[in-house]
C-alpha positions in Angstrom: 129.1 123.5 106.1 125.5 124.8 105.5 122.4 122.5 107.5 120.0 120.9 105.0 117.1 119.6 105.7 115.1 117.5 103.6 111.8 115.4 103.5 111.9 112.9 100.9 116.0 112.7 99.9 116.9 111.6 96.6 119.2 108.7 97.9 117.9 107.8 101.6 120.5 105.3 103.1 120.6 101.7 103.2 118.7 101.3 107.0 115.7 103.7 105.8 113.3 101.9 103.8 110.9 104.3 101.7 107.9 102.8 100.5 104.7 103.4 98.2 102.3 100.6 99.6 101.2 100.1 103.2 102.5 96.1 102.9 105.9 97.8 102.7 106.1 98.8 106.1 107.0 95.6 106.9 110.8 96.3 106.1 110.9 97.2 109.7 111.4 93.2 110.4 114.9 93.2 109.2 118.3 94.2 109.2 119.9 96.5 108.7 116.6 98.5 108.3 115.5 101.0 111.7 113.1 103.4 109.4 110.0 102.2 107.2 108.3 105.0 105.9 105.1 104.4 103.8 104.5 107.5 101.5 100.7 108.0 101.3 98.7 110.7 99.0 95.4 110.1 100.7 96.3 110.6 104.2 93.5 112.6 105.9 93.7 116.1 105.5 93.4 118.4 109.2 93.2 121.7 109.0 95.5 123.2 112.1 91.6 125.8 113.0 90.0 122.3 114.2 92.1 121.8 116.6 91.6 124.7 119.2 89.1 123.3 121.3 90.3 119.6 121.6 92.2 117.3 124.2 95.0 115.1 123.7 93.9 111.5 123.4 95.1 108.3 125.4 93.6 104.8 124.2 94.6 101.5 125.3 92.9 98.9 123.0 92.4 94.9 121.9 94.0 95.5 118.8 90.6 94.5 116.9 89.1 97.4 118.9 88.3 100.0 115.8 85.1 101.7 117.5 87.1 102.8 120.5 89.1 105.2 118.7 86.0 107.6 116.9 84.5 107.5 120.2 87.6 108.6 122.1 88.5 111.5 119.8 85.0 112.9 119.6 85.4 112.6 123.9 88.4 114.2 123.1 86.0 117.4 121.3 86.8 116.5 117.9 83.6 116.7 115.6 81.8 113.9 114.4 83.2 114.7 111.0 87.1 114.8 111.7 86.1 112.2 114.2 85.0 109.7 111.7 88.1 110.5 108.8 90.7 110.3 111.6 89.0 107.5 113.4 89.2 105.5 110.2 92.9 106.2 109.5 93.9 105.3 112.8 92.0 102.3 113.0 93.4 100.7 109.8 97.1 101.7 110.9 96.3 100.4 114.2 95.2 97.3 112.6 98.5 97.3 110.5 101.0 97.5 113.2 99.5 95.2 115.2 99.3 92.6 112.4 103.4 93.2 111.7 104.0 92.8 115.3 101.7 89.9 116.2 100.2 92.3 119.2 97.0 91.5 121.0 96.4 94.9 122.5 97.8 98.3 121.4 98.4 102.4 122.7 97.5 105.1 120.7 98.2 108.7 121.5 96.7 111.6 119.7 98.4 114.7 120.6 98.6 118.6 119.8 101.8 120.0 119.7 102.7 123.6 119.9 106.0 123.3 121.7 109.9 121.7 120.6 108.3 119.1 123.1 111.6 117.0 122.9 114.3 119.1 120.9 117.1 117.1 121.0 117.8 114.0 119.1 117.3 110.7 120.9 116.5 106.9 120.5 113.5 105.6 122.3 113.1 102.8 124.3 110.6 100.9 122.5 110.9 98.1 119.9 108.7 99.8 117.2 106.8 102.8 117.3 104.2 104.3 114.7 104.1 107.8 113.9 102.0 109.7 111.9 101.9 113.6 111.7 98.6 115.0 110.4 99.2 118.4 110.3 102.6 120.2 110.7 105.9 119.5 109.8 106.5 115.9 110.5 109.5 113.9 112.6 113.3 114.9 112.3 115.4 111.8 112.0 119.1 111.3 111.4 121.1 109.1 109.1 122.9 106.7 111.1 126.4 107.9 110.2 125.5 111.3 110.8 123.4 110.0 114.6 127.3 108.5 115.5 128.6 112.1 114.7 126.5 113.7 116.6 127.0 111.4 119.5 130.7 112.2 119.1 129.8 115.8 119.4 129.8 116.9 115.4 126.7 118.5 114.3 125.0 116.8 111.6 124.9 118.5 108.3 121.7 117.0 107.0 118.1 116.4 108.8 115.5 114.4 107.1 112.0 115.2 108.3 109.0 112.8 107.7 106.3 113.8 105.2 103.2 115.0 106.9 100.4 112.3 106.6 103.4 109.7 105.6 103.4 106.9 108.0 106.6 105.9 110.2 108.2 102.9 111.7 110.7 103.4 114.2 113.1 100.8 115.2 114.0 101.6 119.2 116.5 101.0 121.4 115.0 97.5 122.7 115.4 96.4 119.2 118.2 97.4 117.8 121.6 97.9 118.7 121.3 100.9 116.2 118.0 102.8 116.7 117.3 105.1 114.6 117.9 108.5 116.0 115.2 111.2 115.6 113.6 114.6 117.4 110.7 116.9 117.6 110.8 119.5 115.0 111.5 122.9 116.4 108.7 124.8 116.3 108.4 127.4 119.5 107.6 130.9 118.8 106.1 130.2 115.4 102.3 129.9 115.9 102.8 126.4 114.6 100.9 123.4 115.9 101.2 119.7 115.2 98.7 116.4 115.3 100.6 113.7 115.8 99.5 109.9 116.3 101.5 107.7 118.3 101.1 103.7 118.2 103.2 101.5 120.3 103.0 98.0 121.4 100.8 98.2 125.0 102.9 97.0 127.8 101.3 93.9 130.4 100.6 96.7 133.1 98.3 99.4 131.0 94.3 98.8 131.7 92.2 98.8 128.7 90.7 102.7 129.1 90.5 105.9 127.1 91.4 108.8 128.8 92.2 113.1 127.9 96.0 112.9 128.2 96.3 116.5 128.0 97.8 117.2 131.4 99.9 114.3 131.0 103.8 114.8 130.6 104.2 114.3 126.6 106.6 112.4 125.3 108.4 113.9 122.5 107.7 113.5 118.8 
């Protein structure tokens, strides 16, 4: 049976909620529900040519802590333009999923991609976890029936990818007994790069600091 892969299905199932307004995101809360993605049409637009000169970005934050994240990515060599748009974006969604999740302190990765980074399909071990791809092809993620065929060794037929500049709430393994199951998109040996924002809840043991994460290990997106 041919693969398809698709970004915005016609008939996503039951645990994947779609959603036009950023309020909607709040789906995540419930059951049977592991995917909330908020459809946006003004999400900032990043052209791949400003992003040969910068760093990955590391930020542990109050969650009230807006100003943090400009100053961090133009650290990071971003310019005071691209800076200022992203630094906005990722402020409001910062203040977003800390609101749904009643946080007090948050983590925000920005990162270039140009590898598979994680190629295979996986669960993490989180509760929630924002993700945001600003330029590239956005997250892989799985149906849940087709994530139980996979585990039982059947390749899936169909791979739903997240819109770029859509936002994504993903249910992990420390909150559901049915994660939803996602990867990297393949992209080695293409020339193609990726920006993608990471927000998760900040554990007890993480400082407040910003820092260039780029010689970090990168956890997949």
């Amino acid at each position: 049976m041919p693969l398809t892969i698709a970004s915005k299905p016609s008939a996503p199932p039951a645990h994947a909620c779609t959603t036009v307004e950023g309020q909607g995101l709040a789906a995540i809360l419930g059951d049977p529900v592991n995917l909330a993605i908020w459809q946006r049409d003004d999400a900032p637009v990043v052209d791949v040519g400003d992003l040969d000169a910068v760093a990955d970005v590391a930020v542990i934050v109050p969650a009230g802590a807006r100003s943090a994240i400009p100053d961090a990515l133009i650290a990071a060599g971003y310019d005071d333009a691209l800076a200022t748009r992203l630094g906005h974006d990722i402020g409001d969604l910062t203040a977003r999923f800390a609101a749904l999740l009643a946080l007090d302190r948050v983590a925000i990765r920005l990162e270039v991609i140009e590898t598979d980074a994680c190629r295979r399909f996986h669960a993490d071990y989180v509760a929630v976890r924002l993700i945001c791809t600003y330029a590239g092809p956005g997250t892989q993620w799985l149906a849940n029936d087709d994530a139980l065929a996979l585990a039982a060794g059947v390749e899936p037929t169909t791979i739903r990818s997240i819109a770029t500049g859509d936002v994504a709430l993903f249910k992990g393994r420390d909150q559901s007994d049915t994660p939803i199951v996602h990867r990297s998109p393949p992209i080695m040996g293409t020339g193609t790069r990726r920006l993608v924002l990471v927000i998760d809840p900040a554990r007890p043991d993480q400082p407040a600091a910003t820092r260039s994460a780029s010689t970090d290990a990168k956890p997949a997106r």
